[in-house]
C-alpha positions in Angstrom: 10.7 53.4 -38.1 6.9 54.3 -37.5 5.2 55.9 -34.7 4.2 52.9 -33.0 8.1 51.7 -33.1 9.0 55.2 -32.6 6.7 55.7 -29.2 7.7 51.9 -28.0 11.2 53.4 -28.0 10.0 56.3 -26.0 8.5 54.4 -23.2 11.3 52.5 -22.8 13.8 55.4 -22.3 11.3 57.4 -19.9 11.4 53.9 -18.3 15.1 54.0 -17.4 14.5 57.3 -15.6 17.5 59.5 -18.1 14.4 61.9 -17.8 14.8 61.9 -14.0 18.1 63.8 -14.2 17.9 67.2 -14.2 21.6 67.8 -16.0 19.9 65.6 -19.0 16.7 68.3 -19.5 18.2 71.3 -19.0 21.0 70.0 -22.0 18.0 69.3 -23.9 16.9 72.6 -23.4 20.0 73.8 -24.1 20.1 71.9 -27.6 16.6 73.5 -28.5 17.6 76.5 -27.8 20.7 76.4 -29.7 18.5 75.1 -32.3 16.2 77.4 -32.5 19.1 80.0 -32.8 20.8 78.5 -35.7 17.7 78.3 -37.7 15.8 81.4 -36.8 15.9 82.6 -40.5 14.4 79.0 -41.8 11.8 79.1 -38.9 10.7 83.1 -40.2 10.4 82.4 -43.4 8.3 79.6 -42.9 6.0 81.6 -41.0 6.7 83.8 -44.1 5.2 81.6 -46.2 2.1 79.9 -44.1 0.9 83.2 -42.8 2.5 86.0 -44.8 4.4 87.0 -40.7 7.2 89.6 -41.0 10.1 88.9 -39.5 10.0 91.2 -36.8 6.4 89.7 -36.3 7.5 86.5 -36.2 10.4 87.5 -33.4 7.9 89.4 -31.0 4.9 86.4 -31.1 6.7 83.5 -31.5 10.6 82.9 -31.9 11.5 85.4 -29.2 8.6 84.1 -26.9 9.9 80.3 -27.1 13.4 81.5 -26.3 12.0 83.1 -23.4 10.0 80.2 -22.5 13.6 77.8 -22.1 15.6 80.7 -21.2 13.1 81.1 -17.6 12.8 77.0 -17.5 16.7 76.5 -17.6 16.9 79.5 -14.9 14.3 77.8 -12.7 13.7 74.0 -13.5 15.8 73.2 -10.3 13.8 74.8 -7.6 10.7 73.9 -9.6 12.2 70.1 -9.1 12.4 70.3 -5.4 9.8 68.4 -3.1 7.6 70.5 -1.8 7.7 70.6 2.2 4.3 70.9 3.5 3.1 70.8 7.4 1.9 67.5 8.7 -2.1 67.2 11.3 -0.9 66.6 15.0 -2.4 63.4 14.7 0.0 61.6 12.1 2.9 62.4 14.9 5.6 62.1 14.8 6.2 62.4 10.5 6.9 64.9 7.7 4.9 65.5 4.6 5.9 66.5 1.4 5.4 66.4 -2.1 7.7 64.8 -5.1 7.1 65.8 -9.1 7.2 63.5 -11.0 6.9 63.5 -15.1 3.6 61.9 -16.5 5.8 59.4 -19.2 4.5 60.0 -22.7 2.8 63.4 -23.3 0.9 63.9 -26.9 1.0 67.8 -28.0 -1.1 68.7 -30.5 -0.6 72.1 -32.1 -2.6 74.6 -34.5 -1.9 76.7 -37.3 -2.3 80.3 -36.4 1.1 80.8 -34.1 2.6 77.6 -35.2 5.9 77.3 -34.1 5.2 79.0 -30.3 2.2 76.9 -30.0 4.1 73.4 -30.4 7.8 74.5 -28.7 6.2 76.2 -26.3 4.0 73.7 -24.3 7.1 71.1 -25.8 9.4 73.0 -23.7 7.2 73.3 -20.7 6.7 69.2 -20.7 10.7 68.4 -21.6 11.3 70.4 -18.3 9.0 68.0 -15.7 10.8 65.0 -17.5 8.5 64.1 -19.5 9.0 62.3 -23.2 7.2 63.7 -26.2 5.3 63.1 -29.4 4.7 66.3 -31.5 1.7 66.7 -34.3 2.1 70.6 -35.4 -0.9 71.7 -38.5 -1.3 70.6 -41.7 -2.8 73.9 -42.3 0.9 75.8 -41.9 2.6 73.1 -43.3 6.3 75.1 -44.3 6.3 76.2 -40.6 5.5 72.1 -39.8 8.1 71.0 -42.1 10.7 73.0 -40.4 9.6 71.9 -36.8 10.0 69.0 -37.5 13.8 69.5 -39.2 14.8 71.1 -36.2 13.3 68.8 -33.6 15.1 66.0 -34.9 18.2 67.7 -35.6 18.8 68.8 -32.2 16.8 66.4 -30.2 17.0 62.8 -29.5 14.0 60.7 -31.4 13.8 58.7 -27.6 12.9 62.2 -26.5 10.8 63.9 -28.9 8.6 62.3 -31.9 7.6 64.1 -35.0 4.3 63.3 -36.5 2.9 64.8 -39.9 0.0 65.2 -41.8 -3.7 65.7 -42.0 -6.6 64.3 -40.1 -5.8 60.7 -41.1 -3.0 61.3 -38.7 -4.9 62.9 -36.0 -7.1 60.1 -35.9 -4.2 57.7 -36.1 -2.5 58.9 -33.3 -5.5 59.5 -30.6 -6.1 55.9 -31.3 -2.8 55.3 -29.3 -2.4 55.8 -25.6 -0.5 58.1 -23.9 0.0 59.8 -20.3 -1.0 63.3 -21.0 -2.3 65.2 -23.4 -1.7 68.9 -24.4 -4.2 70.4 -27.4 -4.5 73.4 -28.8 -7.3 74.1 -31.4 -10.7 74.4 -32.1 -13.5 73.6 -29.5 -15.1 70.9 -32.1 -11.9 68.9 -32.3 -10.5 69.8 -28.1 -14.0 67.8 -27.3 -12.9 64.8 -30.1 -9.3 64.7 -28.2 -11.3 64.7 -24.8 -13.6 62.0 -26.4 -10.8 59.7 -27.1 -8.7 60.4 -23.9 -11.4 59.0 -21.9 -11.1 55.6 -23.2 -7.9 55.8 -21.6 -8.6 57.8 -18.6 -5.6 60.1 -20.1 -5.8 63.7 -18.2 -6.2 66.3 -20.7 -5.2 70.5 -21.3 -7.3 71.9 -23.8 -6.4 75.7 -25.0 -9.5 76.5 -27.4 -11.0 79.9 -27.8 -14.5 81.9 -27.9 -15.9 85.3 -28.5 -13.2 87.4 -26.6 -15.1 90.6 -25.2 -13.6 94.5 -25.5 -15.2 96.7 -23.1 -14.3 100.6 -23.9 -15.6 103.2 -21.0 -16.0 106.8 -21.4 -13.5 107.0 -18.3 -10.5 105.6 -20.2 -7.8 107.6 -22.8 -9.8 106.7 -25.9 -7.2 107.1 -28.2 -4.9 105.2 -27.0 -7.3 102.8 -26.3 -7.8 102.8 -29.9 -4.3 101.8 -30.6 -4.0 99.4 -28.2 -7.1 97.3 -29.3 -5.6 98.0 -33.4 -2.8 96.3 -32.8 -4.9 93.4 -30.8 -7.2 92.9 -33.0 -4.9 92.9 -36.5 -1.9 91.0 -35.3 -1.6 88.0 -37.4 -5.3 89.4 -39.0 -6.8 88.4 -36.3 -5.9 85.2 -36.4 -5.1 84.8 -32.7 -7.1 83.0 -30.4 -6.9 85.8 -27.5 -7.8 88.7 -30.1 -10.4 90.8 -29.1 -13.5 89.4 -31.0 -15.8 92.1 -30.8 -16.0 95.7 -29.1 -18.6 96.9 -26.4 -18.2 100.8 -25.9 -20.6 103.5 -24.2 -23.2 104.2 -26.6 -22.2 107.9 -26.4 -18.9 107.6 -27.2 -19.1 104.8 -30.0 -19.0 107.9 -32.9 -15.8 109.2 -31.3 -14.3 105.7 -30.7 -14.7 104.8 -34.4 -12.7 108.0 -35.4 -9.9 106.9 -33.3 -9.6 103.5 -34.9 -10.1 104.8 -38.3 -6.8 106.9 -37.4 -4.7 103.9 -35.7 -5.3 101.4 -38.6 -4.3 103.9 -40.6 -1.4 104.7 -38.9 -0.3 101.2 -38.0 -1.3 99.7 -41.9 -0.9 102.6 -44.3 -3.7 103.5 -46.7 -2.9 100.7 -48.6 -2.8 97.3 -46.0 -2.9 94.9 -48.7 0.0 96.1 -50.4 2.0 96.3 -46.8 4.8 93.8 -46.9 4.5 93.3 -42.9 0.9 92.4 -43.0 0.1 88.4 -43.3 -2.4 86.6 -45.0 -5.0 84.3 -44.2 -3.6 80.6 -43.8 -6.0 79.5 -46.5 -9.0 79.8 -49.2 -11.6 77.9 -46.9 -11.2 80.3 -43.7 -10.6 83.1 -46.8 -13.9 82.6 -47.7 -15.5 82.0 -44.2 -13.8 85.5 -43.4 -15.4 86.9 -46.4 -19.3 85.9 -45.9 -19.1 87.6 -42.6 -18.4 90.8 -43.9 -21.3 90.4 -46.9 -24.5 92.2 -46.6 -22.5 94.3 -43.4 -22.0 97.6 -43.1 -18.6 98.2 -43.5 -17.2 101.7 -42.1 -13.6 101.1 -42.7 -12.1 98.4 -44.7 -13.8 95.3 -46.7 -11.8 94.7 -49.4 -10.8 91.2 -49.7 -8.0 89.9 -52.4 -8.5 86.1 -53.3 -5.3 86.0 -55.3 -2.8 87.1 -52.0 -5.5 85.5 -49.2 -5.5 89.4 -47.7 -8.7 91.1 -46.1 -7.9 94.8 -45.4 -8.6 95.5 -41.2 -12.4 96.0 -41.4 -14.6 97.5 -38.7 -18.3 96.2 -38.5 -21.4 99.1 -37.0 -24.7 98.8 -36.4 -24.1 95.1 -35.8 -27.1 93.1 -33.9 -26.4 90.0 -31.2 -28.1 87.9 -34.4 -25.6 89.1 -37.2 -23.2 86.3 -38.5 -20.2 87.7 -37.2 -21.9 87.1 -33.3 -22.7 84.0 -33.8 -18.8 81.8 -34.3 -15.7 83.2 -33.1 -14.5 85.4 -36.0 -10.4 84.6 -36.0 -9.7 87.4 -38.8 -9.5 91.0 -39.7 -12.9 92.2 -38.9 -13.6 94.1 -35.8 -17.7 94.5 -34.7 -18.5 97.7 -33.0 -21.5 97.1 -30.4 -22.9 99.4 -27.7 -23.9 99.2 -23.9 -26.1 101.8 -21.8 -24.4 100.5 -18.1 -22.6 97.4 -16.5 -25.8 95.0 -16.4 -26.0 95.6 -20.0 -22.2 94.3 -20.8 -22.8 91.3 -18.4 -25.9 90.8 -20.4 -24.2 91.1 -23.6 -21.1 88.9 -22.8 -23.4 85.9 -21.4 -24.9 85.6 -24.4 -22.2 83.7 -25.5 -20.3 80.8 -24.3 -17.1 81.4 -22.0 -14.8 83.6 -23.4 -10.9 82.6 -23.8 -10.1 86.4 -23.0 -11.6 89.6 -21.6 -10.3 93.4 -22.4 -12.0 96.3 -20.6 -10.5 99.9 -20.9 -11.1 101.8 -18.1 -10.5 104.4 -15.2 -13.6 103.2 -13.0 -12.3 101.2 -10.3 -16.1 100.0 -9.1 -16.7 99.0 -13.1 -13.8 96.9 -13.5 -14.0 95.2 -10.5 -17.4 94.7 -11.5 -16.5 92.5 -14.8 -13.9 91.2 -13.4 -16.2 89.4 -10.8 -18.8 88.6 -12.5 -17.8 87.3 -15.8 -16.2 83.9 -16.3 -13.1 84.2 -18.7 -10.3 83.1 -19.3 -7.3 85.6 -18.7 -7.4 89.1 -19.7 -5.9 92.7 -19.3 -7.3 95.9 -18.6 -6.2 98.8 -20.5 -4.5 96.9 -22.8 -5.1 93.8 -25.2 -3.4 90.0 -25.5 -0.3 90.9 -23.4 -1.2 88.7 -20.6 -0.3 85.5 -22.5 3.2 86.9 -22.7 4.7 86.6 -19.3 5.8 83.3 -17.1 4.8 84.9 -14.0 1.4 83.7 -15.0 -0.5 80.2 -16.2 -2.6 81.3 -19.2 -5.5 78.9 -20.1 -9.1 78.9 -20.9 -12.1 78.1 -18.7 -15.5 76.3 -19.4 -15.8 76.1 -23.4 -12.5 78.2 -24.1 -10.6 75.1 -22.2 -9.3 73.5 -19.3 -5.9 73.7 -18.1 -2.8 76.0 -18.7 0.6 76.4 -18.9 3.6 79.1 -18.9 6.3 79.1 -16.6 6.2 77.1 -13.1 2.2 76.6 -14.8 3.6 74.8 -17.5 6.1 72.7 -15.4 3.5 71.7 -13.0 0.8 70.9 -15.9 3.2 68.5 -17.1 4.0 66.9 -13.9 2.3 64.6 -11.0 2.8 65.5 -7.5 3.0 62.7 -5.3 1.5 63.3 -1.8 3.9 61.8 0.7 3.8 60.8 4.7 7.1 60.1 5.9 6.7 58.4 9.3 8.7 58.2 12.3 9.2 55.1 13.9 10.2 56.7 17.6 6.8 57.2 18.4 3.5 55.1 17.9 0.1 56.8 19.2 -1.8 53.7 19.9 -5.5 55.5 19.2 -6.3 54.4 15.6 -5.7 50.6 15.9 -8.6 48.3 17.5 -10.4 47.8 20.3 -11.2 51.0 20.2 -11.8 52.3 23.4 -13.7 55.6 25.2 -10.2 57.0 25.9 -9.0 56.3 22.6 -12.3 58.0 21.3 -11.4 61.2 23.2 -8.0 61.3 22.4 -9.3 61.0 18.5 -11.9 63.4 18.9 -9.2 65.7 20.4 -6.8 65.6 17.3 -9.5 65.4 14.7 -12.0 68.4 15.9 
């Protein structure tokens, strides 16, 4: 069966409203979940292979995060079903308003390499919960971790339910040609505004989680040690290969020779003197974004790190000084080991700065100054962020995590997720006791004041 067969199948299932029951998602939930259980060794040691992720690694970012994902949808996707009571203008008396979710039909996710299996269950789970049906295209790039998505989606999952798709760009191509009712992308900015290109052919509504140059702002009010450590492990999870990592490092330019010590200490403490040789730090996912990673670090100077291994696809975690707005490594997100250290003299400065660039995915600022971080926080457009601490806000279903401007549109997580995935239909439900006579013609002066009475 193909994937023109396969999503004719689809739409006729969502058609027959099975998807409508909530019993029928939250078992399908249920099934993924057991799923994802059963094969948690198979799913690690595919990310073992694509991205060199540990297992513990691949627990804390990605297996352990999707569990929590169905495990909060299963707990909630009832109350986040309900219709949504809301009150009704004194001039549409006597009636009730309210608003009923409903699933879009056929939703396209689109995933990327970098957190592989999170990145496709994750939004998966969030669209399965509003009712919706699903057709999946994880990376090429991470293609064990693909393989094995796509084992476990159709071993647990009904193909009427969830579709499969993989392969390289051919496929892309092939299915954004095809039309569906949503679509979810995460990726590169180049290719979210190629997926928004071909959605609008067929006025499709579009999420689009991208990514940018995410600032880190380090104060002299904050505990720069720990800072230090916080921004370490940030920065060199997954090598940097995280689309919320913090891209480059703005500290007081009188505390930048202090700063450095600290990070020189945590990478040693958190990677040994030896991070190529450490068995729980990954790789890059492969020889062309190797050798991208590579040129930025030429002709730099390199305080701490730098060495690069072809053979494994390691770079050690390298920190960047005396780096200039016009240095390679400012000019394209960087999405690896390699950490620039900039300076600022005061808050106009890191505005300044930070503007430079397009919209950032994420913002980090470390500080103790209330009047400074409500500062940034106003005045620079981002994403999501945390202060004191790095990439943690992505982690929680409290909160819809999403980009703005070029680092996306849309978001998902939680009650976020179930409402990106769903249409809320805006509902008058009229009495018929009661019929005010003061729209319908002739109109009349009385009826004019009566209107302008109820309308002011």
């Amino acid at each position: 069966m193909d994937i023109k067969e396969k999503i004719l199948l689809q739409r006729d299932f969502f058609n027959r409203g099975k998807t409508l029951d909530i019993d029928y998602r939250i078992d399908m939930l249920k099934y993924l979940r057991n799923g994802i259980i059963e094969m948690e060794e198979e799913i690690s040691s595919a990310l073992k292979k694509d991205l060199g992720k540990s297992s513990f690694e691949s627990y804390m970012c990605e297996i352990g995060l999707v569990l929590s994902e169905i495990n909060y949808m299963i707990k909630h996707i009832r109350k986040f079903s309900k219709k949504e009571r809301v009150k009704t203008p004194l001039s549409q008396f006597k009636s009730k308003s309210y608003k009923v979710k409903s699933p879009y039909g056929l939703v396209l996710i689109m995933s990327p390499w970098n957190y592989p299996f999170m990145l496709t269950i994750s939004p998966l789970v969030d669209a399965i919960s509003a009712g919706n049906v699903a057709v999946v295209k994880p990376s090429a790039y991470s293609k064990y971790t693909s393989e094995i998505i796509k084992k476990l989606l159709e071993k647990y999952l009904p193909v009427e339910v969830v579709t499969v798709a993989l392969g390289g760009r051919d496929v892309n191509s092939y299915l954004l040609d095809l039309k569906y009712d949503y679509i979810f992308f995460t990726g590169s900015v180049s290719v979210g505004k190629l997926v928004m290109e071909k959605a609008s052919k067929n006025l499709t509504p579009v999420t689009l989680e991208l990514g940018g140059k995410s600032p880190c702002i380090v104060d002299s009010s904050t505990d720069l040690k720990l800072a230090a450590k916080r921004i370490v492990f940030g920065k060199y999870l997954n090598l940097g290969q995280t689309c919320v990592a913090p891209d480059y490092v703005l500290v007081k330019e009188d505390m930048k020779e202090e700063f450095i010590k600290y990070l020189k200490e945590e990478i040693l403490i958190q990677f040994g003197k030896d991070p190529i040789g450490n068995k729980d730090y990954g790789k890059i996912i492969n020889e062309k974004h190797f050798i991208r990673l590579r040129g930025l670090i030429e002709n730099e100077d390199v305080i701490i790190g730098g060495y690069c291994d072809e053979d494994k696809l390691k770079i050690e975690p390298t920190i960047l000084d005396n780096i200039t707005m016009e240095s390679p490594c400012m000019k394209e997100e960087i999405f690896g080991p390699i950490l620039p250290v900039m300076t600022f003299k005061d808050r106009e400065d890191i505005i300044d700065i930070i503007k430079i660039n397009p919209t950032p995915l994420a913002l980090y600022i470390f500080t103790n100054d209330e009047t400074l971080k409500n500062h940034i926080l106003n005045n620079v457009s981002f994403g999501g962020g945390c202060v004191n601490d790095t990439i943690i806000h992505l982690a929680t279903e409290q909160m819809g995590f999403g980009g703005v401007g070029t680092s996306g549109m849309g978001s998902y997580h939680g009650k976020t997720g179930f409402d990106t995935f769903t249409h809320k239909k805006s509902i008058v439900e009229k009495s018929n006791f009661i019929d005010l006579p003061m729209r319908y013609q002739p109109y009349t002066k009385k009826n004019e004041k009566l209107l302008r009475k109820f309308l002011k």
